[in-house]
N, C-alpha and C positions, 0 to 999 in steps of 0.2 A: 329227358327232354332232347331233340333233335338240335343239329346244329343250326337248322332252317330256325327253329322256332327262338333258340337261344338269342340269333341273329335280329330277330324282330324283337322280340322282347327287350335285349338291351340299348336298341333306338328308342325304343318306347319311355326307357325308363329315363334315357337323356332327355327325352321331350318334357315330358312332364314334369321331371326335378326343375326343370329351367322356371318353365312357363310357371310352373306352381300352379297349375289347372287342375279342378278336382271335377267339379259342377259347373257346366255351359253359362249359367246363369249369371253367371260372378264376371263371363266376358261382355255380356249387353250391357255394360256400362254405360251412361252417357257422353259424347263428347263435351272436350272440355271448350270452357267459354274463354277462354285466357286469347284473345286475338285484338293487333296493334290496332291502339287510335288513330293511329294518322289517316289522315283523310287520303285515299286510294282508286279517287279520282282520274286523277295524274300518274304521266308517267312517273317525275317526280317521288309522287308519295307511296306508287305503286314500291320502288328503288328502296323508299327508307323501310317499308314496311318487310322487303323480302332481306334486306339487310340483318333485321332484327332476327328473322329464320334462324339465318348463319350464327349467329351470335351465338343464339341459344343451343347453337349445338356443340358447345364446348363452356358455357358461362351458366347454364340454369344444375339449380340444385335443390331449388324450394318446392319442388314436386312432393315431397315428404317431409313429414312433421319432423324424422328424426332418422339417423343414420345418412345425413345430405353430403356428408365428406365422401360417402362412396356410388355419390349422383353426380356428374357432369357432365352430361349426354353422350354424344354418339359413343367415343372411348370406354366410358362406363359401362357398357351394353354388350361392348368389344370383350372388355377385359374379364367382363362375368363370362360370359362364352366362350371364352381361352381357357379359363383354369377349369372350367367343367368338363375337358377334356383329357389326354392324358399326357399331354407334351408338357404341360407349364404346372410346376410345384408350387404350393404357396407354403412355404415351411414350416410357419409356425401362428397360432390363432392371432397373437399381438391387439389390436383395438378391435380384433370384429369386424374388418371391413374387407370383405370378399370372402372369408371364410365360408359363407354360410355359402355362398356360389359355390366353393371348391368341395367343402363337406355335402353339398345335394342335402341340406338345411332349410334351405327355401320351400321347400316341397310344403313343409308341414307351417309357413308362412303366407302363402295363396292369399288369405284373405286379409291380410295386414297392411293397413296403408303406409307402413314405414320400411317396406322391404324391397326387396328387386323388382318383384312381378308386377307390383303397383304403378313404381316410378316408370319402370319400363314404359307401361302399358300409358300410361298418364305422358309422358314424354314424347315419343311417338303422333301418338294424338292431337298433342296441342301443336306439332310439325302441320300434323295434316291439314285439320282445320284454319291456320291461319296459313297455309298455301293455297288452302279453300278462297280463303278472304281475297286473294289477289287472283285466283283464277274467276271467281264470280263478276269480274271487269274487264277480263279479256276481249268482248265488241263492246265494253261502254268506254273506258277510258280516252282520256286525251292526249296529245302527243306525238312524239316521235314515233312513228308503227316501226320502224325495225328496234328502237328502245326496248317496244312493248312485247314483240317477239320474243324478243331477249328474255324480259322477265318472264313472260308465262313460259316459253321453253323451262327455265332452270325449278319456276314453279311444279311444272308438271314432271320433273325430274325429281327434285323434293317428296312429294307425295308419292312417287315410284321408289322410290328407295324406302319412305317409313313403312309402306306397306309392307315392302318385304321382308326389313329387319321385324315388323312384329308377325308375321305367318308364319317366319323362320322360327321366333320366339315363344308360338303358343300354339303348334299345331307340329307334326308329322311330317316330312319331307312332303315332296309336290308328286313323285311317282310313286303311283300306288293308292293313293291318299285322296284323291281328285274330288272324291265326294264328301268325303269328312266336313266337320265343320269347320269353315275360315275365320275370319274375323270381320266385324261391323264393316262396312265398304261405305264410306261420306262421302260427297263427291259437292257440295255445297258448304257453305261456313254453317253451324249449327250456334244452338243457346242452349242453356240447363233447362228451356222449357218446350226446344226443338224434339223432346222425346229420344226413344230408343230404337233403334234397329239390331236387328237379328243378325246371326254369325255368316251367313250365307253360307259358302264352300269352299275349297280351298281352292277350287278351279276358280270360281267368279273373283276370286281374290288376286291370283294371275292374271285373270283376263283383264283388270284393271290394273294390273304393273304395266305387264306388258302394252296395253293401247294409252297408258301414259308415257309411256317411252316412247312408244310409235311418235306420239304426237311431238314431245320434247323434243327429240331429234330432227323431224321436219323441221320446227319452231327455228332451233339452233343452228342449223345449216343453212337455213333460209334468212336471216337477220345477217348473218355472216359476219357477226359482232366477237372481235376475240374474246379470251379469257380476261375481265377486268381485274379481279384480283384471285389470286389462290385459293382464295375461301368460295368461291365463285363455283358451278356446277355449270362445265360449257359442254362441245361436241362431244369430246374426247371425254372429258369424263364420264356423260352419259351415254357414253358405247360401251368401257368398261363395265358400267353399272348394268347396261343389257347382258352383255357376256354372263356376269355373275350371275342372272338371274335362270339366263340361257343353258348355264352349267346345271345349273340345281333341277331345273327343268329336264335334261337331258336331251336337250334340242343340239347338237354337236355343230350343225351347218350353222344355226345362228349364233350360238359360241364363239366357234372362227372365224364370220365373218366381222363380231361386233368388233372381238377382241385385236380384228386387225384393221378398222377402223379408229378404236383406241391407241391405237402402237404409233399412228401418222401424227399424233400430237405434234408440233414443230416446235424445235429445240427443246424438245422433253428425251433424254437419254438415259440410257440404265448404267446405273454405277460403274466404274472404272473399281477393278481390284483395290485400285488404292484408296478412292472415296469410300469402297465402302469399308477399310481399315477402320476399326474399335479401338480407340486408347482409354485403357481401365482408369476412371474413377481410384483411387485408396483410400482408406481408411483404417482408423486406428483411435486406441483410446482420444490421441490427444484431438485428435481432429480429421477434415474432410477433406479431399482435392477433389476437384472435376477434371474428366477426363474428356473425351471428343468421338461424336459419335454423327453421321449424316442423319438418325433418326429424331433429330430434336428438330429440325430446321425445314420450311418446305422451303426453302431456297436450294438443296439438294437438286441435282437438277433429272432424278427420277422423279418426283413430287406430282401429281397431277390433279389433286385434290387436298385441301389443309386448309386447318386455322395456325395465324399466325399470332400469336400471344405476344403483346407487350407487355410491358411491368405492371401499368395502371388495368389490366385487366384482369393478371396474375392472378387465382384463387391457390395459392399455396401448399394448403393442405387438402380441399377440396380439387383435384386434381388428380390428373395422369402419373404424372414423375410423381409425386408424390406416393405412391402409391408402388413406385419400378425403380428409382434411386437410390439406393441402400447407403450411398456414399453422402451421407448429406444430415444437418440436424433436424427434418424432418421426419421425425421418427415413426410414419407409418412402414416404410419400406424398408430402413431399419430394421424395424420387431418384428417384419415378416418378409423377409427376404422374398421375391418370384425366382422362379428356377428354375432351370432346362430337364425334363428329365434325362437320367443319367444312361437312359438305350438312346436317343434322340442325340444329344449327344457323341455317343460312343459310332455314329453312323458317320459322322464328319470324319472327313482326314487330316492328316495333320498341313497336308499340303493345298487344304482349303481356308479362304481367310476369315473363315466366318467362325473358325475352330476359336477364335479372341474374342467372339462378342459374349461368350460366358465364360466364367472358371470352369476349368476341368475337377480333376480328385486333387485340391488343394491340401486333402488330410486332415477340413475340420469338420465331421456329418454334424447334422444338425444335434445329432447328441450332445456334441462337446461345443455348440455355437453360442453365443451369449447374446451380440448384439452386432450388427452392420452389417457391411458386405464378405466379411471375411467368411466365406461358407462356402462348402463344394456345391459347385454349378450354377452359381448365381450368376443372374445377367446383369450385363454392362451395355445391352444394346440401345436400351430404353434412359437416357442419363438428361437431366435440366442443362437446357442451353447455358445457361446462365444460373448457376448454384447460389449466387448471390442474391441476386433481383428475383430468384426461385420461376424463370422461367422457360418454357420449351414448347416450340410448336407443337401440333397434333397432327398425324399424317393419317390421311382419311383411304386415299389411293396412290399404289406408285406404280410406275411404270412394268415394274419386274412384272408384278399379277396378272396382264394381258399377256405377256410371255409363255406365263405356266398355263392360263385358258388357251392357249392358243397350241401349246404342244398337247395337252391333257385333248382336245378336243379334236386336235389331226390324230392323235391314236386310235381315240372311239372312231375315226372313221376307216381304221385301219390303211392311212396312210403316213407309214412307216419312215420313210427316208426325211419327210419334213418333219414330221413330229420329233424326229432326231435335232434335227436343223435348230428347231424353236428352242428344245430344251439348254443345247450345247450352245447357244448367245446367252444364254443366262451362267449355264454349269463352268463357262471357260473363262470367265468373268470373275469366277470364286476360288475355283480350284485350278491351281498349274498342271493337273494330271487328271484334270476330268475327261478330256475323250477318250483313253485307258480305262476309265470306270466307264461311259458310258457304252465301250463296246464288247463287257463283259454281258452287257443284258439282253434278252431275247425278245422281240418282236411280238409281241400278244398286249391285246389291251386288257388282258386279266389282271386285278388284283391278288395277289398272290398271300395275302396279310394284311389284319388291321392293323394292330399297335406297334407289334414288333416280330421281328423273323429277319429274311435275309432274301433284300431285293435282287431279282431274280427275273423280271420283267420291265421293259421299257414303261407299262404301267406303273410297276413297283416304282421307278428310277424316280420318275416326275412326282406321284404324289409325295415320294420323300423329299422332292429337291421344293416341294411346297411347303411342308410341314418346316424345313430348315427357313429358309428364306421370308416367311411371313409368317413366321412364328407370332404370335405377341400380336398381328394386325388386323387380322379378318376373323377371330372366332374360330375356334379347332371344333367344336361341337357341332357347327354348323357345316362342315365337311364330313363328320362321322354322321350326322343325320342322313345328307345326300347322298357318299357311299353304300347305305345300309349296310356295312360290314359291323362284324364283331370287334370291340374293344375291350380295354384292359389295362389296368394301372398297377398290375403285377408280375415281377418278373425277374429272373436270375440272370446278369451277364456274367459271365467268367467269373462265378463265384459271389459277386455283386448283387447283393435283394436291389428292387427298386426302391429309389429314393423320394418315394410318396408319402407324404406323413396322411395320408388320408385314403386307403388301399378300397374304400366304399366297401367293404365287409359285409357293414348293414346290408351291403344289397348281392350278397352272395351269389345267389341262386342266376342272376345275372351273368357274373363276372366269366367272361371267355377266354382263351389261350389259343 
């Protein structure tokens, strides 16, 4: 097999394990009928009904009959997409929840309404359609018109985002692919008796992000209404959200431009060295401490999109921390520690501060691990605000990730000296000897490496200073999609096999170097 083909075929096989797509048939689903009572009239009920959106994008779980502790919207979506990747370990099976993500399990689950590919696809959906609900009032409602701006802008930003998280979820990257099948395209509220529509393309499926955004964007700069509250989808967010879309795209001019339209947020800043200092969680037989980390909190003041979780909304176990806090009597993250892999890792320097938000080789591999956080490379990045009241906000977007669209995308244009610029506000932020590392790298927008090797291009520099930096927040598979490069979840540092309990074997014939 050629390396060309190796390269395609092991996208393909990320696509598909996700999606759990076998037969077209099984994506013409119906939309779902799940959309708010409130009368949507008014601006008023237009507000309570878009409200409900937001909610459900950290609080719904009843999408499936069983396995719901590992459904809580958007994060849940995130964190099956992270460990299907090769940065983040899931050490050990423990209750079954994300394993079958990390194992590429799901594949042979596609048709099951209690698994990932369901919820996904069901969750998504019922986003769309009751954003449907509030854009099918956009000239009839009453009211405040820049109020109502307001809403349908964040509306039509809504439904640009589900689209994407599910095209990303059950189709093939955007270049290349253009004609493949996309997914159902709704652009109306539906009913269980409104019938089916067909996959369309993956183009037609862009063409409706992207002239949702268009519109979002006029909508939102034209009401001129700031961010109400953090959970809220304003300008700045929905630039960023172009950017990402713009990235996957390979559109680099629109990239840059979204991406520094997003960066003008006002009073939204990227971490000081010391904000973004990690103090480890401990643990031990007798008990838990919490430690202190900017990633629980959108009050951070990189934050630009979040749910803010109070006590009374708390789902405990049904949840994010839950699931990343090892330090805690919450025993999912416990029995299955997440973990940095151990190349990923070994790429930080010691004189970078993000070297603390995992364990290094503490001396105990999961061989000899029993139970907590006590394991080599476990993270402390992701920790419950509050370990008592078991609560932590959800950070949906922050500041840093227009930084890294914005260097990654002055490189594809082969403009060299800013791409430097962009990268070094973020890298000198982390590291006291980062512009030393970053004037070891040479000027080429080639990737020079999937998984691992040794950065060697201003390319190499940023896609690693992304992989470090937003580990755990955007989905690592949804970057190896868009790259089309080769990966790999095996590998010897200095003597050191990788520290995957799940090397994908099964899927040999695949696996690259």
């Amino acid at each position: 097999m050629s390396r060309r083909m190796k390269k395609s075929n092991i996208i393909i096989l990320s696509l598909i394990a996700f999606s759990g797509i076998g037969c077209s048939n099984y994506l013409d689903t119906e939309p779902s009928t799940e959309i708010s009572g409130e009368k949507m009239e008014t601006a008023e009920g237009l507000e309570v009904a878009l409200n409900g959106i937001y909610s459900s994008m950290y609080n719904r779980i009843d999408f499936v009959t069983a396995n719901t502790h590992q459904c809580f919207g958007n994060e849940a979506v995130t964190l099956a997409a992270e460990l299907m990747g090769e940065d983040m370990v899931q050490t050990a099976k423990g209750p079954g929840w994300f394993w079958h993500d990390y194992a590429y399990e799901n594949r042979e689950r596609y048709a099951s309404k209690i698994w990932r590919c369901y919820f996904t696809w069901k969750y998504f959906y019922e986003l769309i359609n009751n954003a449907n609900g509030i854009l099918d009032h956009e000239t009839t409602a009453s009211g405040d018109s820049t109020e109502i701006e307001n809403i349908m802008g964040q509306a039509y930003a809504i439904r640009a985002f589900s689209y994407f998280m599910l095209i990303q979820s059950f189709q093939q990257t955007y270049v290349g692919h253009e004609t493949s099948p996309g997914v159902p395209v709704y652009t109306s509220t539906t009913t269980a008796s409104s019938g089916y529509k067909g996959r369309g393309t993956v183009q037609e499926t862009y063409d409706r992000i992207t002239e949702d955004l268009k519109e979002s964007l006029n909508l939102l700069k034209k009401c001129g209404i700031t961010q109400d509250h953090i959970s809220h989808l304003d300008y700045y967010a929905a630039s960023l959200l172009k950017a990402r879309v713009a990235l996957v795209m390979n559109d680099w001019e629109t990239a840059l431009s979204a991406a520094n339209d997003a960066m003008d947020k006002p009073s939204c800043s990227l971490l000081t060295r010391s904000e973004a200092t990690v103090v480890k969680g401990t643990y031990s037989s007798s008990g838990w401490t919490t430690g202190a980390t900017p990633f629980n909190s959108t009050s951070s003041p990189d934050v630009m999109w979040g749910a803010e979780i109070i006590s009374s909304q708390s789902r405990a176990y049904a949840s994010f921390f839950s699931q990343m806090d090892a330090c805690t009597n919450v025993y999912y993250a416990a029995e299955t520690p997440k973990c940095i892999s151990n190349w990923l890792y070994a790429q930080i320097p010691d004189s970078d501060i993000r070297k603390g938000w995992w364990n290094g080789d503490i001396g105990i591999p999961a061989s000899e691990w029993g139970y907590g956080a006590n394991i080599n490379y476990n993270q402390h990045k992701f920790q419950w605000k509050d370990q008592k009241a078991l609560t932590g906000d959800y950070i949906f977007m922050r500041l840093e990730e227009g930084y890294l669209i914005k260097a990654e995308a002055l490189c594809r244009l082969h403009k060299y000296p800013e791409s430097r610029i962009a990268i070094a506000e973020l890298g000198t932020r982390r590291d006291t000897n980062y512009a030393s590392r970053l004037s070891l790298m040479t000027n080429s927008d080639e990737q020079s490496f999937g998984s691992v090797g040794t950065p060697k291009t201003l390319m190499d520099e940023i896609l690693l200073q992304r992989r470090i930096e937003l580990w755990g927040e955007t989905g690592r598979i949804f970057d190896i999609q868009r790259l089309r490069h080769s990966w790999t979840r095996s590998w010897t540092i200095n003597g050191e096999e990788s520290n995957h309990t799940d090397l994908l074997t099964k899927y040999a014939e695949y696996q690259a170097f």
